[in-house]
Backbone as CSV, one residue per row, in Angstrom:
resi,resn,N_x,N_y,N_z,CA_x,CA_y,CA_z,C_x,C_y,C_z
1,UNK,-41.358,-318.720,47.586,-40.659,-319.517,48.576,-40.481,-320.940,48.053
2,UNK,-39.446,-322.000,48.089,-39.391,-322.922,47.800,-38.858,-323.762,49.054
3,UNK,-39.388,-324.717,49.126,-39.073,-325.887,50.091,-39.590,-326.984,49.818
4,UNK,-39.312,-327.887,50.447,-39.470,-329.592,50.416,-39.647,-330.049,51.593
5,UNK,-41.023,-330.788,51.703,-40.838,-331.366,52.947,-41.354,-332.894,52.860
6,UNK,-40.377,-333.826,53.445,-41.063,-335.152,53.245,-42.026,-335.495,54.932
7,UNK,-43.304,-336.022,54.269,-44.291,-335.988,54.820,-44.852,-337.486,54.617
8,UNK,-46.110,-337.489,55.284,-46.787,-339.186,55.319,-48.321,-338.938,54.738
9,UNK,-49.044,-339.558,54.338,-50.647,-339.148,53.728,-51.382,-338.932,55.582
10,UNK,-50.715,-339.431,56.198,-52.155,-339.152,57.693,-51.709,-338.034,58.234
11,UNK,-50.664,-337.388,57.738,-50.141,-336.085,58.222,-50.528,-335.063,57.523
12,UNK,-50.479,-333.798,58.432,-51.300,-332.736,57.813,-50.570,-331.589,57.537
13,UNK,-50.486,-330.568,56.986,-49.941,-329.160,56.545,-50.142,-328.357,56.756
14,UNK,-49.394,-327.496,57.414,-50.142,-326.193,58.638,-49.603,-325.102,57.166
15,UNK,-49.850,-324.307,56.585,-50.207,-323.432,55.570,-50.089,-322.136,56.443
16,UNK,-49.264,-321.330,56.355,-49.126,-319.993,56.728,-48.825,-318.664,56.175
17,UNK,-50.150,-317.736,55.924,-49.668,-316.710,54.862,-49.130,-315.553,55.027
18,UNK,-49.116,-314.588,53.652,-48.712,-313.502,54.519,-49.613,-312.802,54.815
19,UNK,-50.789,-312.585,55.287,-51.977,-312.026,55.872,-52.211,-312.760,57.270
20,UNK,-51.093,-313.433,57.727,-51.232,-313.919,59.538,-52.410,-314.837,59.455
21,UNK,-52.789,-315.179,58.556,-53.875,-316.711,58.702,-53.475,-318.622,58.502
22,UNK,-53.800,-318.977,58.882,-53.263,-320.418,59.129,-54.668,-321.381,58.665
23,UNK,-53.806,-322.737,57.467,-55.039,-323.044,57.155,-54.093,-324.519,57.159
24,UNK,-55.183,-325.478,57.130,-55.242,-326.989,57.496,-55.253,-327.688,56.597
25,UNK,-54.616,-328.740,55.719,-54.491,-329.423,54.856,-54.281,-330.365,54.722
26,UNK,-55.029,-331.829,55.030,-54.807,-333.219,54.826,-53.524,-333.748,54.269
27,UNK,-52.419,-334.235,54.091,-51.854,-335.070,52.553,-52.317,-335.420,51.951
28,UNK,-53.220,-336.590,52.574,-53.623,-337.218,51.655,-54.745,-336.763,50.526
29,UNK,-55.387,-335.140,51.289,-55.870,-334.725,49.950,-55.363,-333.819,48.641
30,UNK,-54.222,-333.816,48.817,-53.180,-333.380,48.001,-53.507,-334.204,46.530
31,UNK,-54.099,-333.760,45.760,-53.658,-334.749,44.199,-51.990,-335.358,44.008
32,UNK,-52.050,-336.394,43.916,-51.097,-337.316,43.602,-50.440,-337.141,41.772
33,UNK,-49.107,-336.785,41.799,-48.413,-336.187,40.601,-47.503,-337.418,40.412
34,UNK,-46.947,-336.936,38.970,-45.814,-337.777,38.569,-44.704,-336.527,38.297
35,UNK,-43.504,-337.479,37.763,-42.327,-336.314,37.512,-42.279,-335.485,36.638
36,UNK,-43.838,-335.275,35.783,-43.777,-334.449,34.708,-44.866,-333.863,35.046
37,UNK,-45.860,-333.928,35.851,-46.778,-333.024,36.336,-46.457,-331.636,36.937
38,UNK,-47.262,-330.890,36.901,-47.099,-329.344,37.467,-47.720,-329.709,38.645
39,UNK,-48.026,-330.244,39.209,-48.876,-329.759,40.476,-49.925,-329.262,40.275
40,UNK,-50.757,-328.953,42.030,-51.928,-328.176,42.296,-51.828,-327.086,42.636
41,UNK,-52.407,-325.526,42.420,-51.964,-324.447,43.514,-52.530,-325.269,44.608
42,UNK,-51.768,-324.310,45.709,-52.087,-324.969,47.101,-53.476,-323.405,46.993
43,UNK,-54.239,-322.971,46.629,-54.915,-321.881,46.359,-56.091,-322.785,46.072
44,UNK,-55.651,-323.548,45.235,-56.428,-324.507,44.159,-57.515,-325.501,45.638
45,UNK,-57.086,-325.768,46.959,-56.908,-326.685,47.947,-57.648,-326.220,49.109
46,UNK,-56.784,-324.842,49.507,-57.974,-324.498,51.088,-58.263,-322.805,50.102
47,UNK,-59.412,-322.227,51.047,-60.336,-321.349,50.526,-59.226,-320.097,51.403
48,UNK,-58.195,-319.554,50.120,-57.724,-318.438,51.083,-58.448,-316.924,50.413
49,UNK,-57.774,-315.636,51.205,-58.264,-314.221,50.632,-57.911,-313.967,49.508
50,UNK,-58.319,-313.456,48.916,-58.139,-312.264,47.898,-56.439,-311.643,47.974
51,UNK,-55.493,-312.004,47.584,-54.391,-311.178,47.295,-53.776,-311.987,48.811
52,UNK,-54.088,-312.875,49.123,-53.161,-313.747,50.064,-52.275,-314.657,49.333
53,UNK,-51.428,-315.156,50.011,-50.422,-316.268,49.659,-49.560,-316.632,50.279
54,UNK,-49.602,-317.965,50.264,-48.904,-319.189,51.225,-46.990,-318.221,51.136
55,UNK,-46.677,-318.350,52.676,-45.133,-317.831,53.369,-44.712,-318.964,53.333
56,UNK,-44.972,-320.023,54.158,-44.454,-320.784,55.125,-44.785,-321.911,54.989
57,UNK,-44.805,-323.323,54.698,-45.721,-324.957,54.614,-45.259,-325.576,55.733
58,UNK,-45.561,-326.249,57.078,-45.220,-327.060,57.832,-45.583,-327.964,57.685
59,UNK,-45.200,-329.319,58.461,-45.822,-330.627,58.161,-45.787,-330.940,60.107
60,UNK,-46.971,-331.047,60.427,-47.371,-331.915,61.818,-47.375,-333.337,61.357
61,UNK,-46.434,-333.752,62.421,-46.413,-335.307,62.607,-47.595,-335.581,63.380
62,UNK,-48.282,-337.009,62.866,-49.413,-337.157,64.136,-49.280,-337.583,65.210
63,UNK,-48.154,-338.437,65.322,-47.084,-338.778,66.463,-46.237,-337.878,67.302
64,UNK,-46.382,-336.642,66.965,-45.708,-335.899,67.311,-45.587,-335.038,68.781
65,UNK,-44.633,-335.671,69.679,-44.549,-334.969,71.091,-44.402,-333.316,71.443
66,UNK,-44.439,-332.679,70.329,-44.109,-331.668,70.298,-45.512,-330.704,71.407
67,UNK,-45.275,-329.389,71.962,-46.227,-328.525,72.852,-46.756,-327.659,72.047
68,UNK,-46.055,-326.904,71.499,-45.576,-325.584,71.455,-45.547,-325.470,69.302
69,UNK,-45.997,-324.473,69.268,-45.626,-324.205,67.830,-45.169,-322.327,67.845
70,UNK,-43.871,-322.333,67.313,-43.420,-321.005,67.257,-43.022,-320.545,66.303
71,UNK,-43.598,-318.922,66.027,-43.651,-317.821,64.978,-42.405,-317.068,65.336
72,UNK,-41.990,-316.617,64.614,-40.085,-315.701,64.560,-40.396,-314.965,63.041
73,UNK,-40.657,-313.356,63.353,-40.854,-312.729,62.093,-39.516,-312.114,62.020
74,UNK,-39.803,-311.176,61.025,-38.171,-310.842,60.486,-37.820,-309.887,61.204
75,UNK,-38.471,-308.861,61.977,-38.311,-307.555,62.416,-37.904,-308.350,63.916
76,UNK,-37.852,-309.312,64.312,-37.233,-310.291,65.802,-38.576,-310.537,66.897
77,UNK,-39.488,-310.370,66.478,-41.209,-310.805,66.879,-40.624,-312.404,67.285
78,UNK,-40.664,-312.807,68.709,-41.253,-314.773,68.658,-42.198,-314.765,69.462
79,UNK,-43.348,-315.129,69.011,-44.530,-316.307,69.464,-44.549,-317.370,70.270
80,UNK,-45.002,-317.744,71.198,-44.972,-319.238,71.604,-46.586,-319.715,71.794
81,UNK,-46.789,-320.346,70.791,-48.370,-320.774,71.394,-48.708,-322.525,71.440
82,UNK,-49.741,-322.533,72.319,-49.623,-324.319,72.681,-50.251,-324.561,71.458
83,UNK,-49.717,-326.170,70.562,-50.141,-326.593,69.242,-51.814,-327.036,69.469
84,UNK,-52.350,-327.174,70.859,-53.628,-327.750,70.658,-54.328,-326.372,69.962
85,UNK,-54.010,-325.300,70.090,-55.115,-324.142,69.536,-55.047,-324.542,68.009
86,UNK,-54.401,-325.169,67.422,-54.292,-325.212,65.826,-54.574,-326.352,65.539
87,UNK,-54.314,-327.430,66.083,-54.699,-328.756,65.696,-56.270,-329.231,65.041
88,UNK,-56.960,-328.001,65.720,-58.498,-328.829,65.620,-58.817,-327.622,64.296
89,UNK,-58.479,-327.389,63.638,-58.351,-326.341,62.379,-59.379,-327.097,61.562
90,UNK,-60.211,-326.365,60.777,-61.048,-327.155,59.759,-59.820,-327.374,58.719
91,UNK,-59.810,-327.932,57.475,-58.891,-328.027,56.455,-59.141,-326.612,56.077
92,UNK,-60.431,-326.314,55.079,-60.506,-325.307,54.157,-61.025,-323.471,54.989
93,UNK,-61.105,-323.429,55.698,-61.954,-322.161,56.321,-60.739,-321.584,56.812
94,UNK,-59.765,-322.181,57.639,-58.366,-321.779,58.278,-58.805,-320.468,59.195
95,UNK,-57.987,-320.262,60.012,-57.993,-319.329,61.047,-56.690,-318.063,61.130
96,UNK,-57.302,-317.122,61.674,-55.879,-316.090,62.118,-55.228,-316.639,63.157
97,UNK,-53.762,-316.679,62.943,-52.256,-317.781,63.429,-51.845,-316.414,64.104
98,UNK,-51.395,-314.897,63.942,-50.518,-313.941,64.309,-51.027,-312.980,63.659
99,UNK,-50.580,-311.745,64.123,-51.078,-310.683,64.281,-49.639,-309.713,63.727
100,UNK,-49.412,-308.713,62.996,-47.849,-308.455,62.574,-48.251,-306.936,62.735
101,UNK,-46.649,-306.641,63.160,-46.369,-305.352,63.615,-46.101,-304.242,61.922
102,UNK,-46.472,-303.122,61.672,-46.440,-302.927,60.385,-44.901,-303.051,59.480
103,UNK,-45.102,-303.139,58.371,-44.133,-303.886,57.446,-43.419,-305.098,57.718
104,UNK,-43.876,-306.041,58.598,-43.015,-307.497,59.356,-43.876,-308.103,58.806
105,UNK,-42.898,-309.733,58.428,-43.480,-310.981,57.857,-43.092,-311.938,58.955
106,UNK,-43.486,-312.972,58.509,-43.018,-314.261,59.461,-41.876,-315.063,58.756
107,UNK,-40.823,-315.563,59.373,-40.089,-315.945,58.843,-39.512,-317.579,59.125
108,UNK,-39.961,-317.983,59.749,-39.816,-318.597,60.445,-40.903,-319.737,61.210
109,UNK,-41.132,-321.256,61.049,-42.153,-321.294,61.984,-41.834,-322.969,62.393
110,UNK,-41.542,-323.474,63.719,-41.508,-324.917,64.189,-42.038,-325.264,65.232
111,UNK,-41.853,-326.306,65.538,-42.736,-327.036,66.789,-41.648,-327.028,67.590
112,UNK,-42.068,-327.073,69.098,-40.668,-327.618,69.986,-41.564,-327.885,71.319
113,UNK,-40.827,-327.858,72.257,-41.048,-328.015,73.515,-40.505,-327.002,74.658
114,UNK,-39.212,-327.311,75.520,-38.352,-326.247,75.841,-37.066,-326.038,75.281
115,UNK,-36.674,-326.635,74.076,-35.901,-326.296,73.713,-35.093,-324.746,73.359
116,UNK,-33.853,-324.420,73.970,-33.519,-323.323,72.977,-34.153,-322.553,71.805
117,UNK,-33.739,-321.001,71.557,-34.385,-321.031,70.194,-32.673,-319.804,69.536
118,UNK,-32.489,-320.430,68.137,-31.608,-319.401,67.744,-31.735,-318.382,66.477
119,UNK,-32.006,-317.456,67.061,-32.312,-316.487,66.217,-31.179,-315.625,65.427
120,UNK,-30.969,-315.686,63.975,-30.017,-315.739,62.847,-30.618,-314.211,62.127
121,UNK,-29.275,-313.195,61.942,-30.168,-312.391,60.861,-29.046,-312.062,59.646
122,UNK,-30.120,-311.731,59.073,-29.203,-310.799,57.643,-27.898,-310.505,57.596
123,UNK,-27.347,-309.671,58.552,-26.049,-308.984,58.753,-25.044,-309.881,59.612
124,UNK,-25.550,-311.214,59.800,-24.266,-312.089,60.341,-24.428,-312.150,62.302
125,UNK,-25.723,-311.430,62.820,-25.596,-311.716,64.049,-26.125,-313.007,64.545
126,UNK,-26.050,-313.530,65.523,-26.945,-314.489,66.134,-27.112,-314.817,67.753
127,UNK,-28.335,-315.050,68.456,-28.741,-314.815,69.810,-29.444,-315.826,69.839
128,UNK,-28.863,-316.823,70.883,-29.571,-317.773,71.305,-29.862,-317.483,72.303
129,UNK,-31.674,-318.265,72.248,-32.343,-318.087,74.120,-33.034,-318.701,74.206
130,UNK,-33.535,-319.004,75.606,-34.125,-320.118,76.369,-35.986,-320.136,75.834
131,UNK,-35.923,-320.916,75.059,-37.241,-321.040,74.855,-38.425,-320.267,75.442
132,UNK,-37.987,-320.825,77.226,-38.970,-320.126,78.070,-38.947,-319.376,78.256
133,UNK,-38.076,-318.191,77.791,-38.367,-316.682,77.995,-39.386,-316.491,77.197
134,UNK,-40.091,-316.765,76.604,-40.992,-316.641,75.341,-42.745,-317.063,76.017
135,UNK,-43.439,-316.792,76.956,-44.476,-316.717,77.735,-45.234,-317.633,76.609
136,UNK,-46.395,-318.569,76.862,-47.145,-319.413,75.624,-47.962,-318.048,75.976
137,UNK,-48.492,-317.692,74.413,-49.307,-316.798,74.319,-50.860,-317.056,73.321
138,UNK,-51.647,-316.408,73.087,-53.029,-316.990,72.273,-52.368,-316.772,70.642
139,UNK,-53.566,-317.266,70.173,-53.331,-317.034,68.757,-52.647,-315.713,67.603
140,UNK,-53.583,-315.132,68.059,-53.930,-313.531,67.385,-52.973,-312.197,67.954
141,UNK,-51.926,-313.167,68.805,-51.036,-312.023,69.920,-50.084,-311.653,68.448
142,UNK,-49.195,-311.010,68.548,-47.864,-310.484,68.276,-46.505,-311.047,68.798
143,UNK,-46.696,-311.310,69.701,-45.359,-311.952,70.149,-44.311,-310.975,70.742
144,UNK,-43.376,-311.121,71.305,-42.189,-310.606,72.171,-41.010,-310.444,71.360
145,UNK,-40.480,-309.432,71.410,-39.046,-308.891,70.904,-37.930,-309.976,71.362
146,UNK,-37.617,-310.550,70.601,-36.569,-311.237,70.601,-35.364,-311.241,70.414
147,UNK,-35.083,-310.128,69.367,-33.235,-309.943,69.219,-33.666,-308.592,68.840
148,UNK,-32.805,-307.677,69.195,-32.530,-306.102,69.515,-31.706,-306.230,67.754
149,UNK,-32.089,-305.559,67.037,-31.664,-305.636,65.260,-31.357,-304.296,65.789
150,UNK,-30.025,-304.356,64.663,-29.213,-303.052,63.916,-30.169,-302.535,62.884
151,UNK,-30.110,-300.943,63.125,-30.747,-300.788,61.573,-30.301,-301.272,60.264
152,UNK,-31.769,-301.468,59.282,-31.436,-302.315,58.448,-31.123,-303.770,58.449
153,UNK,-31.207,-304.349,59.662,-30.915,-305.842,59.849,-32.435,-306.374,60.400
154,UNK,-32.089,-307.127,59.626,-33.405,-308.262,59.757,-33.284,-309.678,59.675
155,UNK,-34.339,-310.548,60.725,-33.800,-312.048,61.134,-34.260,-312.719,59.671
156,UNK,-33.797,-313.618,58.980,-33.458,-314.594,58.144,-33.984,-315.908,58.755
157,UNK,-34.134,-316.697,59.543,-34.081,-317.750,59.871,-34.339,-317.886,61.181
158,UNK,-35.064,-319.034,62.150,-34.789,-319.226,63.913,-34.708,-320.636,63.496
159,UNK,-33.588,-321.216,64.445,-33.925,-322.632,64.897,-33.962,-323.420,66.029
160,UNK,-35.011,-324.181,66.295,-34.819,-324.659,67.727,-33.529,-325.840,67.700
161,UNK,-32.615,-325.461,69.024,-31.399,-326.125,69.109,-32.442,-327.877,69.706
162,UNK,-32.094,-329.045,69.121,-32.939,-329.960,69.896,-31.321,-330.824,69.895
163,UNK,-30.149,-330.760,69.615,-28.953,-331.338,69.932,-27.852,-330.756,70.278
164,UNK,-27.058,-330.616,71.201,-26.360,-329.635,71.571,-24.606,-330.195,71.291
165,UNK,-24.704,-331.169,70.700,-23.774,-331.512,70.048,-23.786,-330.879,68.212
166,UNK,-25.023,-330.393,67.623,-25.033,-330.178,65.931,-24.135,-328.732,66.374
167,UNK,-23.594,-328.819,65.069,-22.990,-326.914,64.945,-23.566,-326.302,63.898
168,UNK,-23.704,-325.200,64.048,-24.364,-323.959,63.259,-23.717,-323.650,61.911
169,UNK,-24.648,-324.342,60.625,-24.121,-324.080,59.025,-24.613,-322.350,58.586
170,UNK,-23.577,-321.868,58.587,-24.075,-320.399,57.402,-24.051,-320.149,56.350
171,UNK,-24.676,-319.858,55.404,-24.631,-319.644,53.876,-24.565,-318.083,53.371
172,UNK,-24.181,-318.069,52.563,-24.396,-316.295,52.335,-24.981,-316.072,50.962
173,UNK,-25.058,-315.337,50.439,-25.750,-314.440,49.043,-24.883,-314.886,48.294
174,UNK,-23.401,-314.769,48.455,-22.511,-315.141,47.400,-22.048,-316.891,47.221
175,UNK,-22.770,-317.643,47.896,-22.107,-318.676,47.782,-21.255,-319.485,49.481
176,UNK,-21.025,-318.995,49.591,-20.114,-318.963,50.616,-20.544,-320.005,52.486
177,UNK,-19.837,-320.786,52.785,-20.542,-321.601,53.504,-19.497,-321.389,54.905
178,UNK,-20.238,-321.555,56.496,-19.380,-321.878,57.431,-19.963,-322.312,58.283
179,UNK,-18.862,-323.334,59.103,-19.604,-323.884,60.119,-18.639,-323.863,61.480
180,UNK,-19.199,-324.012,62.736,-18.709,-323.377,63.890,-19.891,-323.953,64.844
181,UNK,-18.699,-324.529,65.806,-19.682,-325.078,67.271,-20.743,-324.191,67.894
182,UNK,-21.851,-324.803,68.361,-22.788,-324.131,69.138,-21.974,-323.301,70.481
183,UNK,-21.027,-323.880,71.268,-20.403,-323.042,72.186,-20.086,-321.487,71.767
184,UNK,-19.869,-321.573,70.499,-19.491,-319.816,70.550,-20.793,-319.012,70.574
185,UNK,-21.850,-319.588,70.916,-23.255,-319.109,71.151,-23.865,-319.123,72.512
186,UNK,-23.538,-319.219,73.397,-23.765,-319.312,74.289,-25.225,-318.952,74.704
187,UNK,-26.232,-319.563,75.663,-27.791,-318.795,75.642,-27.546,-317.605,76.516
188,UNK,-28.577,-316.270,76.060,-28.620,-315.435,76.276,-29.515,-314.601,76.948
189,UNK,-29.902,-313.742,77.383,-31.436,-313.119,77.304,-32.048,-312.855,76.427
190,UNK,-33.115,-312.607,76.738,-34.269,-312.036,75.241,-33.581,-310.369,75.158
191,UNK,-33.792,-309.923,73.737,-33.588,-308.765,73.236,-32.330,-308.012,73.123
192,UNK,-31.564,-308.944,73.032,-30.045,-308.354,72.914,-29.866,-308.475,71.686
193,UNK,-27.908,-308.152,71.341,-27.824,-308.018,69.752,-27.332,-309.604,69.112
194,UNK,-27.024,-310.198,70.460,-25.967,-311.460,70.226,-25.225,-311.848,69.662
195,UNK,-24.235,-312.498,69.035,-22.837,-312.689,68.769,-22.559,-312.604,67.315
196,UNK,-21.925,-312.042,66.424,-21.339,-311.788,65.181,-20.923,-313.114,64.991
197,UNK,-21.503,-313.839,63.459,-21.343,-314.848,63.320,-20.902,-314.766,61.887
198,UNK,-21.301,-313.734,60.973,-20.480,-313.864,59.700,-20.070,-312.075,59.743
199,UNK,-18.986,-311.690,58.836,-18.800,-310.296,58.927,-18.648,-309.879,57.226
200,UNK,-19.322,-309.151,57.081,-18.814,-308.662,55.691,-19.922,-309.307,54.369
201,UNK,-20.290,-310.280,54.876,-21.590,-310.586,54.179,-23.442,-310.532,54.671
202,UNK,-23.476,-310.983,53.104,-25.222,-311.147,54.146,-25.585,-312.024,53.974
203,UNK,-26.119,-312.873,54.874,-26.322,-314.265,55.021,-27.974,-314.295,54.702
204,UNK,-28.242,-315.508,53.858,-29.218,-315.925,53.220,-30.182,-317.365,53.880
205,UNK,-29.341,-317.958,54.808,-29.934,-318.913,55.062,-28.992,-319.530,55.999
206,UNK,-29.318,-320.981,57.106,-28.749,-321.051,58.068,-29.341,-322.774,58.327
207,UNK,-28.832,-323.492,58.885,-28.978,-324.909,59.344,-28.173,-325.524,60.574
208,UNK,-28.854,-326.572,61.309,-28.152,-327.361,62.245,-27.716,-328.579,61.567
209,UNK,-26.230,-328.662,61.469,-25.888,-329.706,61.430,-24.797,-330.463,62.025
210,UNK,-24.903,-332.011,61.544,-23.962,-333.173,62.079,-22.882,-333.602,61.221
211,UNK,-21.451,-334.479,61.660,-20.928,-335.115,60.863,-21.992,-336.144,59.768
212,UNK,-23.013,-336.419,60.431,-23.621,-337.812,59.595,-24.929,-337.276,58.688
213,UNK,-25.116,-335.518,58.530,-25.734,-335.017,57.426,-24.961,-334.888,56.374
């Protein structure tokens, strides 16, 4: 997995693997690199299993108003659980975050409040829904069916809508980019197929954006 996230040293790194465990990570105890350094494993950092490995890296703001931290696996699983159960995390020992239905990963993982959530898959569909259909649940749950998948289709991406002015960027396997107002999305119920958003490809990845990104 590759990502980037810009972060602050008093902020911390929620670490999520694929064995459904969640582990805690300072910045500031991150070893400090230059532009020719390799880095640390993040392995190297908190004490994970045997044949585990980091999915997912978040960054908690410490300022951060956020409630809620939510899981969206690929098979259409969402989570809603309140962020105080994770906050008080040791750094290195980490805890079980989710619980997965067999052959499902997590794909997905942000903070919000009641915001919307839009759930994006493979084959070009997408279903937006009301946050609060999504019950706050404990740690170790599974989570609620969220988008009704075609066989062979699997979610790629969720994002919480927090501007209802950004429109929805799509990318595909081949290159290929589009963008299109949130209105043709309209919110929905939980577990439907929701609206055909690319046709003929398979989409790889997905973003909210503005004129001023």
């Amino acid at each position: 997995t590759n990502m980037v996230l810009r972060t602050n040293t008093v902020d911390s790194l929620m670490i999520f693997t694929n064995k459904g465990n969640m582990y805690r990570l300072i910045v500031d105890d991150i070893p400090e690199g230059n532009n020719t350094s390799k880095g640390t494993p993040v392995r190297a950092l908190v004490s994970m299993e045997p044949q585990e490995e980091p999915t997912i890296i978040y960054s908690i703001y410490r300022e951060t108003d956020d409630k809620y931290i939510v899981f969206v696996t690929k098979q259409g699983y969402v989570k809603r659980t309140a962020l105080s159960d994770y906050i008080s995390v040791k750094k290195k020992s980490g805890i079980k975050d989710l619980n997965f239905h067999e052959n499902d990963e997590l794909v997905s993982v942000f903070l919000a409040n009641q915001e919307s959530i839009l759930l994006l898959t493979k084959n070009g569909y997408g279903l937006r829904v009301k946050g609060s259909d999504f019950t706050p649940t404990g740690r170790v749950s599974m989570g609620i069916k969220g988008i009704n998948l075609r066989p062979e289709d699997e979610v790629i991406c969720a994002l919480p809508v927090r501007d209802e002015t950004d429109d929805l960027a799509l990318f595909t396997k081949h290159g290929m980019g589009r963008r299109f107002a949130l209105k043709a999305l309209p919110i929905q119920g939980r577990n439907l197929r929701g609206n055909i958003c690319a046709k003929g490809e398979e989409v790889v990845a997905a973003s909210l954006v503005s004129d001023n990104d």
